[in-house]
N, C-alpha and C positions, 0 to 999 in steps of 0.2 A: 919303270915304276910309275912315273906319270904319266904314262901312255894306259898304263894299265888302270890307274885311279881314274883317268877321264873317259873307258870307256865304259867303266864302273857306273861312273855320273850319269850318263848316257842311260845305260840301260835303267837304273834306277827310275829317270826321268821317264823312258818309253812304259814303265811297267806303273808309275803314279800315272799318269795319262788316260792308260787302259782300265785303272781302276775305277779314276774319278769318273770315266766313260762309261762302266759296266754300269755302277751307282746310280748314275743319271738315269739310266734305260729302266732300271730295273726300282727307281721311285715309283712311276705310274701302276707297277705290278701289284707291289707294298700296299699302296694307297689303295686299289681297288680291296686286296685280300682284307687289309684292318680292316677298311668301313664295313664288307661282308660281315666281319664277325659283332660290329657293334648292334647291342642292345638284343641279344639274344642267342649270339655266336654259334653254335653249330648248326641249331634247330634255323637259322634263317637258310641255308642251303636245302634243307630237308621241305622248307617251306615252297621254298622256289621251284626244286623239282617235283613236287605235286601242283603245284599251282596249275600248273598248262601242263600239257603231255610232253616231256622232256626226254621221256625216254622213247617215245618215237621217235621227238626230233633226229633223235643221235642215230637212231636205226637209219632212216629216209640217209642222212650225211652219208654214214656209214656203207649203205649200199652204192650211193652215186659218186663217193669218193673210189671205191673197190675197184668198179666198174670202170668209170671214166680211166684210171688208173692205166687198167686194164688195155684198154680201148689205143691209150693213146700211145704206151710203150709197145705197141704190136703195131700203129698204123707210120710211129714216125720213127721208128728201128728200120723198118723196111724202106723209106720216103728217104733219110737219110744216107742208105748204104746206097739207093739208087743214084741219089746227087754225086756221092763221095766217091764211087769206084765205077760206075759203068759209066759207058759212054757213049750220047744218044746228039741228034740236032737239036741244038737251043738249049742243051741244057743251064749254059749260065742264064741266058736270058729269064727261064721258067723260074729257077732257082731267086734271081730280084724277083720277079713278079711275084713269087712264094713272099717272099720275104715284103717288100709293100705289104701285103695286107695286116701287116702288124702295125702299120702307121693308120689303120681308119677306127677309130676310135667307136666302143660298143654301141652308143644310142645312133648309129647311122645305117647300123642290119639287126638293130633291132625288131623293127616292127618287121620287116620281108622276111626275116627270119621265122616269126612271130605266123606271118602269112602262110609261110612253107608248110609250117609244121600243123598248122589249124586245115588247110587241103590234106594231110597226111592222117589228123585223127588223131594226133600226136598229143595236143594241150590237155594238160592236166595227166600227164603220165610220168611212169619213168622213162620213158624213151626221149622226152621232149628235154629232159634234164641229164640226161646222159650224153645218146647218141650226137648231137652239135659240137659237145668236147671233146672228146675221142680222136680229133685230130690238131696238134698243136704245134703251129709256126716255130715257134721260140725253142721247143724240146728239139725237133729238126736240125735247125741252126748247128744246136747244142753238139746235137750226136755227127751231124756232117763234117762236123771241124772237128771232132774228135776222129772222127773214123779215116778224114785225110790223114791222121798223123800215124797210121801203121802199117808199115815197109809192104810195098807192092808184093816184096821176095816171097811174103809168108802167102801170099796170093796164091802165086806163081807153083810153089812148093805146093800148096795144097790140092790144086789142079792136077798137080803131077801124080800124083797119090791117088786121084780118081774122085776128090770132092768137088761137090753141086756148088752155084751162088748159094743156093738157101744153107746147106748145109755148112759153109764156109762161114756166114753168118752169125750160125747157134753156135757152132764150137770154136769159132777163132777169134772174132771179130767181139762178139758180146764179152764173151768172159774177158777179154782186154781192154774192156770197158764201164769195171766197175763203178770204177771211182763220177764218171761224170751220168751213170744211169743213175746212180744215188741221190745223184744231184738233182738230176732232173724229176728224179721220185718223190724228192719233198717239195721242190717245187710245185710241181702239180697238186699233191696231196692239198697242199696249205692252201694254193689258188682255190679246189673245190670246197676243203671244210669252210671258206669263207669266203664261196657265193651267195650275194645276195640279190643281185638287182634280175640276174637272170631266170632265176628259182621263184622271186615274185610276179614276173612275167608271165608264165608260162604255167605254173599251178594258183590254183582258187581253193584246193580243199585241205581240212584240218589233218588229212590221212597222208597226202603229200610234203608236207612242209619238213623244208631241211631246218638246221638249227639256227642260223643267221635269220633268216624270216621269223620264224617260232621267236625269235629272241626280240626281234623289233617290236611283236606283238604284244609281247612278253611287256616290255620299255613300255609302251602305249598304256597297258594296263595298271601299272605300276610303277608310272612315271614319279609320283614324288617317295617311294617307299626307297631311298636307295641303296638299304641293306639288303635286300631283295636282289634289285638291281645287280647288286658288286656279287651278291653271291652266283647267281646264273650267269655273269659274264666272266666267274671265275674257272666254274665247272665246266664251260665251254672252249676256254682257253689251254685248260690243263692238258688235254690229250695233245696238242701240238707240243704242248713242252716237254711231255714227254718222249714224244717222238725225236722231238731234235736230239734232247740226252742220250736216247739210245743209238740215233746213228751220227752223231759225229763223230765221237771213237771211229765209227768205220771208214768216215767218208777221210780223217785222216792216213789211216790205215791204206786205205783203196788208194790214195793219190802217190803215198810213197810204192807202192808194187804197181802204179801204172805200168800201162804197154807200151813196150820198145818204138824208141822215135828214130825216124831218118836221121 
């Protein structure tokens, strides 16, 4: 019984912890949403989103989040299976040198970047705000160490059967890989809805602008109104929190039916 009352203690302690933790996180949310509503409460969001083109904004995110999305679960599904299951000269070497480029920090291929794309005909488009992301180090990582951890056998098996690499890929290897594509899905998603320094780079016009730029503008204009303020930076916010709500059920879900380990 007092083994059982002190683990009681215990858990009590771990779950006051995570409360007084969630609370804290979740002040700065509060505080933005009240002030939103002071001194005119709905109508200040109503205000906000005609003020500037906000429903652009969200279109412009919305297409270069889809896209990029797109772009990058198709270039490092493939980049990854390549590290994790074939095998070529150098590949751990390419594999570090892949992985370095996460250590050079954005303002140092900024501007060559910046240079590429401006020889390309690129600046000021959707392509200059897309195609650069489409391929990402980190997502790679992610999937490569996941895709080591499923049994060479079901390889081997497959092969036997008369299956391709690619097609080995789509029906065996992906779908055993819910749980950490989900992962890498919001990640992404969130990195795009809130780019800013890249998106100001690269577009000058009001028909371009994603919602993070639109928003700083937004700030500029309306620096001391900050009911205004709280309200655009609410409505900007909101569709990520929705997003999480709706997949973390899953991404719990996906991690307990993971794929078969060594």
């Amino acid at each position: 019984m007092a083994l059982d009352g002190r683990t009681l203690a215990l858990n009590a302690g771990k779950h006051l912890m995570l409360i007084l933790g969630g609370a804290i996180m979740l002040l700065p949310f509060l505080w933005m949403v009240s002030t939103s509503l002071q001194q005119g409460g709905f109508d200040n969001y109503i205000e906000a989103w005609t003020r500037v083109p906000f429903g652009r904004y969200f279109l412009n995110t919305l297409i270069v989040t889809v896209l990029t999305l797109a772009g990058v679960l198709v270039t490092s599904s493939l980049a990854a299976y390549a590290f994790a299951t074939m095998e070529f000269p150098g590949r751990s070497a390419l594999f570090l040198l892949f992985l370095s480029t996460m250590m050079v920090p954005q303002p140092v291929y900024l501007a060559p970047s910046y240079v590429i794309l401006s020889k390309l005909g690129w600046i000021n488009t959707y392509m200059a705000l897309i195609v650069p992301w489409t391929a990402n180090v980190f997502t790679v990582f992610l999937l490569r160490q996941h895709f080591r951890t499923i049994p060479k056998t079901l390889y081997e098996a497959a092969i036997l059967d008369g299956c391709g690499r690619l097609r080995y890929l789509w029906k065996v290897v992906l779908p055993l890989s819910k749980s950490v594509l989900v992962t890498v899905m919001l990640f992404n998603i969130i990195g795009s809805w809130n780019s800013f320094m890249w998106p100001l780079v690269v577009t000058h016009s009001e028909e371009l602008r994603v919602l993070q730029v639109g928003l700083s503008y937004f700030n500029q204009e309306q620096s001391s109104n900050y009911q205004l303020l709280m309200a655009a930076s609410t409505f900007s916010t909101i569709p990520l929190i929705l997003l999480f709500l709706a997949a973390q059920k899953r991404i719990v879900a996906s991690y307990s039916r993971s794929g078969i380990k060594d």
